[in-house]
N, C-alpha and C positions, 0 to 999 in steps of 0.2 A: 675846168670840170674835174681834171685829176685831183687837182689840186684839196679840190672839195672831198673827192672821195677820198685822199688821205688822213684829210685832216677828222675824217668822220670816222675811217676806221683806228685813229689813236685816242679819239673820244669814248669808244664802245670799249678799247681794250681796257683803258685807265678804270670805264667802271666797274666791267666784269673784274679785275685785280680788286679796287676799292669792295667790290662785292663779297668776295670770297674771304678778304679778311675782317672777320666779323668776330667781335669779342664783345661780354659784358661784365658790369661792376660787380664786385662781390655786396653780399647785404650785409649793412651797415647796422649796428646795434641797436640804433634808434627803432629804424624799420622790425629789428627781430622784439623789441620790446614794446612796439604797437600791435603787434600780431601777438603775442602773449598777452597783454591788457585784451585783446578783443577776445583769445582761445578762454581766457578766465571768465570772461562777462557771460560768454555765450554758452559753455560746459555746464553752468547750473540755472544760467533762464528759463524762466517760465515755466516752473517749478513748482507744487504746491508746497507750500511750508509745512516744518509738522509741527504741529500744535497738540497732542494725545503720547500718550507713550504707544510705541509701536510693536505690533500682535506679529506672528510666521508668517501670517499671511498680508497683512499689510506691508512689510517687509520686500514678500512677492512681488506684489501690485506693483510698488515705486521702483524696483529693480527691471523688472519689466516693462514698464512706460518707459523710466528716465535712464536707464544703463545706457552708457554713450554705445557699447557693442550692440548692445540690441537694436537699438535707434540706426546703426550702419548697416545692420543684414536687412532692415527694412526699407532703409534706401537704395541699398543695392536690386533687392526686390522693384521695386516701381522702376530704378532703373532699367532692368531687365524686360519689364512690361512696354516701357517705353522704345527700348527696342528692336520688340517684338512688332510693334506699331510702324517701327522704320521699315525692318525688311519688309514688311508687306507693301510699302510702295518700288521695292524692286520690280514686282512682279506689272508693272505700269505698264505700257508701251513712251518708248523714248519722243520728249516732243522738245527743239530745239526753235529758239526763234533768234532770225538776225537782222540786225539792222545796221547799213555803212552809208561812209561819202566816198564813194572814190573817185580817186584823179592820177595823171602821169603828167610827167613833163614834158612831152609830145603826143603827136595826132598815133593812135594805134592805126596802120596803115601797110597796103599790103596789095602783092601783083602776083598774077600767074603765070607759070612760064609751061609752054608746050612741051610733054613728055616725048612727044614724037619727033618735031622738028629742033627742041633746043631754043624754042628764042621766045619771049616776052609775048605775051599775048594780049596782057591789057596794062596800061599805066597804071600807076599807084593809086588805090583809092581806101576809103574807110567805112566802117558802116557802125562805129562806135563811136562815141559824144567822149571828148576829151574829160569831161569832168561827170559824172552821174551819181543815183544815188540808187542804192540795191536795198533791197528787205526780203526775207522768204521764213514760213511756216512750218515745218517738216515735223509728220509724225513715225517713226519708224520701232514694229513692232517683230520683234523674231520670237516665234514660238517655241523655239528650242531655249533660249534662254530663260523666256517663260516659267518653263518647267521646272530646270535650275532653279529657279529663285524663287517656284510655289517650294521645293523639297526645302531649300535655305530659310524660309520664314516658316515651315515646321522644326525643322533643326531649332533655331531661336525660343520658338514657343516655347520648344522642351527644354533648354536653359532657363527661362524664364521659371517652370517648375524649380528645374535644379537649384536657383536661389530661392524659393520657399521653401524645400527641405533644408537649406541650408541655415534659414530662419530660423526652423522649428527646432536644429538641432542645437541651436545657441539658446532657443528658448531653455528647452532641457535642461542645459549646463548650467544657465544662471538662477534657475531655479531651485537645479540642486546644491548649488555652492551659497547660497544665501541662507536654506534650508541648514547648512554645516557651519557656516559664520554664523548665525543666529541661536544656535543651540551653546554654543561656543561661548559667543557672548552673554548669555544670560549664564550660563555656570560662573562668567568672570564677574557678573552684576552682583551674582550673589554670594560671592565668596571675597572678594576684593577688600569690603570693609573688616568682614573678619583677621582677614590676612594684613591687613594694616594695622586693626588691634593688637592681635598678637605680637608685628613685628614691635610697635612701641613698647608689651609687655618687656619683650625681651631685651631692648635696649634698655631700657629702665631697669632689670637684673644685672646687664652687664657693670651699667653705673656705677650699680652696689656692689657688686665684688669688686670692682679696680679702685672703689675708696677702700672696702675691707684690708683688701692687699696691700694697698700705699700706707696704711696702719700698721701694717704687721700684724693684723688679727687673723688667729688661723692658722693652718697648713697653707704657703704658699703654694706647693705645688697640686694641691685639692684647688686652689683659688683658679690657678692661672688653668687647670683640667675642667672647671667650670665654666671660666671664660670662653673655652676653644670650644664648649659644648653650644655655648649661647651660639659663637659668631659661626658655626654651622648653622644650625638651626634657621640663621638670619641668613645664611647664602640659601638656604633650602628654600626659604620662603618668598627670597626677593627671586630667585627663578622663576618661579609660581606665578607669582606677580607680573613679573615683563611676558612669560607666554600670557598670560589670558589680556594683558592690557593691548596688545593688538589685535582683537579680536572683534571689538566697534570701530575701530578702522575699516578694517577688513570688509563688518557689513557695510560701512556708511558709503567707501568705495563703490559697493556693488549696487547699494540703492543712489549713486550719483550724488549725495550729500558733501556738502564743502568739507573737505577733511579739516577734522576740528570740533567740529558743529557737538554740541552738548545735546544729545537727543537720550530717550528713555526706554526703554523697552517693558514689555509686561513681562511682568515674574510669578512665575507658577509655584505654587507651594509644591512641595515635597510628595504631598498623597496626591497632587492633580497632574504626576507625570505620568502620564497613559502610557504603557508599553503596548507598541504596537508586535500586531498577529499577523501575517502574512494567510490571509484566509482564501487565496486566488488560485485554482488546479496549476501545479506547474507545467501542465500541459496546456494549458490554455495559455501561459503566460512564451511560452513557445511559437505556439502559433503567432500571435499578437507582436513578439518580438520579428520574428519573421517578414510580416506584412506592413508592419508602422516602423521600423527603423529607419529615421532619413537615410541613412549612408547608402542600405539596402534599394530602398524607393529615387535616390538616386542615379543609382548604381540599372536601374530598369530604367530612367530616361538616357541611360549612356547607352543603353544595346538600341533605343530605337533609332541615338543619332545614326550611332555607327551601321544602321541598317537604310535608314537614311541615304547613306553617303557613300552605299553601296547601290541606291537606285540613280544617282545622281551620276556617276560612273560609269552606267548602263545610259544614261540621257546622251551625256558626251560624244558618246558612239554614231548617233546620229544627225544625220545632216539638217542643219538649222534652215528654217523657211522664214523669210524675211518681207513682209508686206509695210510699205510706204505709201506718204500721202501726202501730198505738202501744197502751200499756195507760195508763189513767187510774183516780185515786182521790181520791175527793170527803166529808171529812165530815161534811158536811151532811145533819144528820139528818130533813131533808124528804125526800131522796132517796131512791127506791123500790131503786135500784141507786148504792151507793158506789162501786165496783170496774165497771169496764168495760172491753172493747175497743173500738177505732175502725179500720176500715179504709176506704182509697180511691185514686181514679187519675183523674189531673187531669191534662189535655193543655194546653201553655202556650205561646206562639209570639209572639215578638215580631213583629211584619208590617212594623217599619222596616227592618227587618233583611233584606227582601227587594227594598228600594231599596239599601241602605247594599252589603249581600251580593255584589254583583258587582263593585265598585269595589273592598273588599276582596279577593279574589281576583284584580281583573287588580296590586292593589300587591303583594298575593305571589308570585303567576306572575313579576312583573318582579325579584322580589328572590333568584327563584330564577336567574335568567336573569342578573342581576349575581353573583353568586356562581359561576356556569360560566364568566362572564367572565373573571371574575377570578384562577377557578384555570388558565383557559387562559393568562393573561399570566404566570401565577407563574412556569406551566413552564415559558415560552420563557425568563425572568430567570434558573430554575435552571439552565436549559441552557446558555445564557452564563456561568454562575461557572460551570461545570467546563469550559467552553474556559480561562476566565482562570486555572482551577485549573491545568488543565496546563498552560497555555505558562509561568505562574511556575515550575511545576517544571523545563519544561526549563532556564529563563533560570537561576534556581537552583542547579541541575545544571553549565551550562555554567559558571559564576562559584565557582563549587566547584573543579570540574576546576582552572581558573587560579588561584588561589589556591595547590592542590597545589605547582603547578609552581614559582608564586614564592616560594613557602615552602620550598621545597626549594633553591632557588638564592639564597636569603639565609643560608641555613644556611652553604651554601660559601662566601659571598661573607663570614659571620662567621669561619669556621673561619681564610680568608686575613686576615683584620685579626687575629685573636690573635697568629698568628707574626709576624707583621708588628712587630706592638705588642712584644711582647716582645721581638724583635731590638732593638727600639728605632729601626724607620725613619718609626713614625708617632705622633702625640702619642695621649692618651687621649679626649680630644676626639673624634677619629674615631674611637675604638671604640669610644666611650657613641653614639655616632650610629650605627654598625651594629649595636650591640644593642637598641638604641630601634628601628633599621627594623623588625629580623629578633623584636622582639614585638608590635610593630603590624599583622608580615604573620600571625604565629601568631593574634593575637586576630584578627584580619581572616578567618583560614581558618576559625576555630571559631566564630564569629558568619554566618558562610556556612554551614557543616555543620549550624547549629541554623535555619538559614534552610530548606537545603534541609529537613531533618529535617521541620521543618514545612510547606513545600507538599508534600511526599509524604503528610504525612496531612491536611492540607485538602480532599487527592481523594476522599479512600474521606467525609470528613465532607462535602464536595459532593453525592456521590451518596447518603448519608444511609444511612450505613451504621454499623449498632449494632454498636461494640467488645465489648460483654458480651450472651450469649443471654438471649433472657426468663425461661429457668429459674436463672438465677444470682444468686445472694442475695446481698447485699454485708456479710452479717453477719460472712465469716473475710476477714481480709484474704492470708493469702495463697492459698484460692484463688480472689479477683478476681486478685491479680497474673497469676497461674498463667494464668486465663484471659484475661486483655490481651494475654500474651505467644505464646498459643496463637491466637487473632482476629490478630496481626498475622503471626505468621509463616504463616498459610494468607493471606493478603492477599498476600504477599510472592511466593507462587506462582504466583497468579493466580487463587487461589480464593475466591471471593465466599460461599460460601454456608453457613450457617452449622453 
């Protein structure tokens, strides 16, 4: 029998050793390159294709269904809901069922011996079955914990908020960053092919001077001060060029589009760039900032956790009350009754818990008390970006306007070098240098009009204000478009409200 119990505890020890050391492969490239084939398949499925050139607000639409960021706050969202759903079965009462075979390798067996005289009073006997079989029911319910874990699945709830403000606040962002890529993009739509004529114009002049030159026709040093004028002109312009060519990147990113993808956008003429008015009381847009800021509305489900988890602290304090309930079965066939019930109620109270108990409480009180802090300084911070919001929009606005003006007076001051050029009173030089201004000043006014474009909607997203109502589904895309375009033109009015 020793023998066995040695040989059983060199068994147990060899596993726990074998247990504890525990390693695994590293991943293999194959593996990291099926996971990349599925990350690619599944980043653009189920997708509508675009087939139309694409509007601001279509733009919206598809950035908002298909952005992989937005698609995660909104998982994280149902996640949250889903565990809102858990903790509400804490609040259950505990039900535990068991069922065994049990046996020993002997009779359990047993004698009494006389407290008074010392000596044996009855022989060995048993009143349990060498081998039996147990099962029992038990339902056991503390109402102290109860309580704890009704406060705990309101705590949950209000995270469960906390990730829908935190939804709306990624809504916001990518609506306004789409809004700024798209304005972007269409200055690059329409300025791109200009800027690639012109650059061919001016290769095509360099040409001709460096054969002039290789001739000896001329002033060399006029030749080679012409050259260096052209291949400026040509660095000016290929700058021009690489900023705006990432800038359908940029949108196709944010609407989830395969980077790459040849898609279109609408192009506005020139007379149809609406400058927008800012026509909203800035007192209103105070309030409205105040009330609808996620961070802020956040920031109000953190003071109720932490008021929360100051009642939860006052719970602990008292003594827990315990009622049980259970069915039991035994077959041991000594037993007068195999089958039975048990009931009871058992009061339990920890008493450290009545020194510990007020120290807890005053660290909750103070964490609620940092939490009103904290949302007090939020809102003086939001209130400050919506001054900053609008004086960028006036600044904006004003640098818009000039732009107008100089764009308008390079046009004339192009229209005067063409006749000019063509009379033959000026070289070509100086008219690749007034079409080189007069697209500098266009890209300049359209990289201003997507400036403005976007601090006029940084305001309405300052004051936290939702482009799409809470009943709108983002399953059709055109009516998200439909309604983007309907939230901006009551904004436009002066109408806030939804």
């Amino acid at each position: 029998m020793q023998r066995c119990a040695k040989m059983f505890s060199v068994t147990l020890l060899a596993l726990i050793v074998s247990g504890c050391a525990v390693s695994t492969q590293p991943i293999d490239k194959a593996e990291s390159n099926r996971r990349a084939d599925t990350d690619l398949r599944a980043m653009f499925s189920n997708q509508e294709p675009v087939t139309a050139p694409i509007t601001l607000h279509d733009a919206m639409a598809r950035a908002l269904k298909y952005n992989l960021e937005a698609r995660l706050k909104v998982m994280e969202e149902a996640l949250a809901q889903q565990q809102v759903d858990l903790a509400s079965f804490d609040m259950l009462p505990k039900m535990a069922a068991n069922a065994g075979y049990v046996t020993r390798s002997n009779v359990s067996a047993s004698s009494s011996r006389s407290v008074e005289r010392g000596v044996t009073s009855l022989e060995p006997s048993t009143s349990q079955d060498q081998t039996r079989r147990v099962a029992d029911l038990n339902m056991v319910w503390n109402i102290l914990d109860f309580g704890v874990s009704y406060v705990t699945a309101r705590q949950q709830a209000d995270k469960r908020w906390i990730a829908e403000e935190r939804r709306r606040k990624v809504t916001h962002t990518i609506v306004q960053d789409v809004q700024s890529a798209y304005w972007r993009a269409v200055a690059a739509e329409r300025l791109l092919h200009r800027i690639d004529a012109l650059i061919e114009r001016v290769n095509m002049a360099r040409e001709n001077s460096q054969t002039m030159a290789a001739q000896k026709v001329g002033d060399i040093v006029e030749a080679y001060s012409y050259q260096r004028a052209l291949l400026d002109a040509t660095r000016q312009l290929e700058e021009q060029r690489r900023a705006l060519s990432l800038a359908k990147t940029e949108l196709a990113t944010l609407m989830n589009l395969p980077l790459g993808s040849d898609y279109q956008l609408v192009l506005p003429q020139d007379n149809a760039l609406v400058e927008p008015e800012l026509k909203v009381p800035f007192s209103e847009l105070e309030k409205a900032a105040l009330v609808n800021r996620p961070e802020l509305r956040e920031q109000d489900y953190q003071v109720r956790i932490s008021a929360a988890e100051t009642r939860k602290s006052l719970l602990r304090m008292l003594p827990g009350i315990e009622m049980s309930v259970g069915g039991n079965y035994d077959s041991n066939s000594f037993l007068v009754n195999q089958h039975w019930m048990d009931a009871g109620v058992k009061v339990t109270w920890n008493l450290f818990n009545l020194f510990s108990g007020p120290k807890a409480i005053d660290v909750a009180k103070a964490g609620e008390a940092v939490s009103e802090m904290r949302r007090q300084a939020m809102s003086m911070a939001v209130l400050a970006q919506l001054y900053v919001a609008r004086a960028n929009f006036n600044e904006a606005q004003r640098q818009y306007r000039t732009g107008k003006e100089l764009q308008k007076l390079d046009v004339d001051i192009l229209e005067q070098l063409n006749n000019r050029h063509q009379a033959g009173n000026i070289g070509e030089l100086q008219l690749i240098q007034g079409e080189l201004n007069a697209v500098n000043t266009s890209l300049r006014n359209d990289l201003a009009y997507a400036e403005l474009r976007n601090a006029y909607g940084q305001i309405f997203v300052t004051a936290g204000l939702d482009p799409l109502p809470n009943t709108q589904k983002l399953t059709d895309l055109p009516s998200v478009g439909k309604a983007l375009d309907e939230t901006e033109k009551r904004w436009a009015t002066g109408n806030l409200s939804l």
